[in-house]
N, C-alpha and C positions, 0 to 999 in steps of 0.2 A: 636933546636928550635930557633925561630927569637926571638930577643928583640925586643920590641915595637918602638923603636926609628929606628931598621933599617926595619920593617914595614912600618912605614911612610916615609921612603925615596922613599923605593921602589912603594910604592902608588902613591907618589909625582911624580919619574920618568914615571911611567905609565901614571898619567894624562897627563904628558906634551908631553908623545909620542904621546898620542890617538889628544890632542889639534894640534899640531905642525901637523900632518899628513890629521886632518880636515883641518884645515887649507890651508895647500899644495894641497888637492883634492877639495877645493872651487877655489883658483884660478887658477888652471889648466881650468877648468871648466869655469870660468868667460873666461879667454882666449880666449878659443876656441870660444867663441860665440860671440867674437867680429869680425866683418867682417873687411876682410883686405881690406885696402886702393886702392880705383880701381888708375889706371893710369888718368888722364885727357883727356888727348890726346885719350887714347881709348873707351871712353865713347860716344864721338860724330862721333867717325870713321863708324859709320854706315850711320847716317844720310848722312855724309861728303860723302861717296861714291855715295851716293842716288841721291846729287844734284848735283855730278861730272857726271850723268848718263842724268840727266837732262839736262844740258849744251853742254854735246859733242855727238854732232852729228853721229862721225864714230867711238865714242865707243874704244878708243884707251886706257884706262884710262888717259889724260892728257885733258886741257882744255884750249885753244888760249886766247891770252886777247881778241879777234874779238867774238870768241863761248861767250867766259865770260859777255861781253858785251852787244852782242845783247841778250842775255837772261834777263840781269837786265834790259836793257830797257823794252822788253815785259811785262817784273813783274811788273816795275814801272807805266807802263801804265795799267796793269789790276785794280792794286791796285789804282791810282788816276782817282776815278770812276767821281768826282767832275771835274776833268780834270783843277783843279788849278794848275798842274806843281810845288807840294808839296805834301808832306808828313808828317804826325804826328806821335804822337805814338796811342794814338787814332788807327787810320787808320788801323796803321800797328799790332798792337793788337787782332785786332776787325778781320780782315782778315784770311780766312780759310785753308788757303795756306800748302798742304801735299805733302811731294814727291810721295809717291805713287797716286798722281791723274796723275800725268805728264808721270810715269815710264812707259815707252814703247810705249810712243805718239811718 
């Protein structure tokens, strides 16, 4: 038979198992649920294709500083509706500008 004294170790041990293993399966658990770090760069890699589609003409993926060009001027012209030959943030805020309007024009 146990003595009382090594009774209460063994209790003692068990609580600390069952704590120490809660423990371990909450932050397992907290872990997983934390979402992992996207890249930057591939966050806006969709977009950036979108307006690279917009820009070049023969679809080659690459983009001239000429293609590059005369497309920001077009923009700059749709968007300076006042025809002040400026731009705000205002302006450029407020503007509705989606690549999918453009994509396959």
């Amino acid at each position: 038979m146990l003595r009382p004294t090594n009774k209460i170790w063994i209790f003692a041990v068990i609580t600390v198992l069952v704590v120490t293993a809660t423990l371990l399966v909450n932050a397992a658990a907290q872990k997983a649920s934390v979402p992992k770090p996207q890249d930057k760069l591939a966050i806006g890699e969709n977009e950036v294709k979108q307006l690279l589609l917009l820009m070049e003409p023969d679809k080659k993926g690459m983009v001239s500083k000429q293609e590059f060009m005369k497309f920001m001027e077009a923009e700059f012209g749709r968007l300076d509706k006042e025809k002040t030959g400026a731009l705000n943030v205002k302006t450029l805020t407020q503007s509705n500008i989606t690549a999918s309007r453009f994509v396959g024009k």
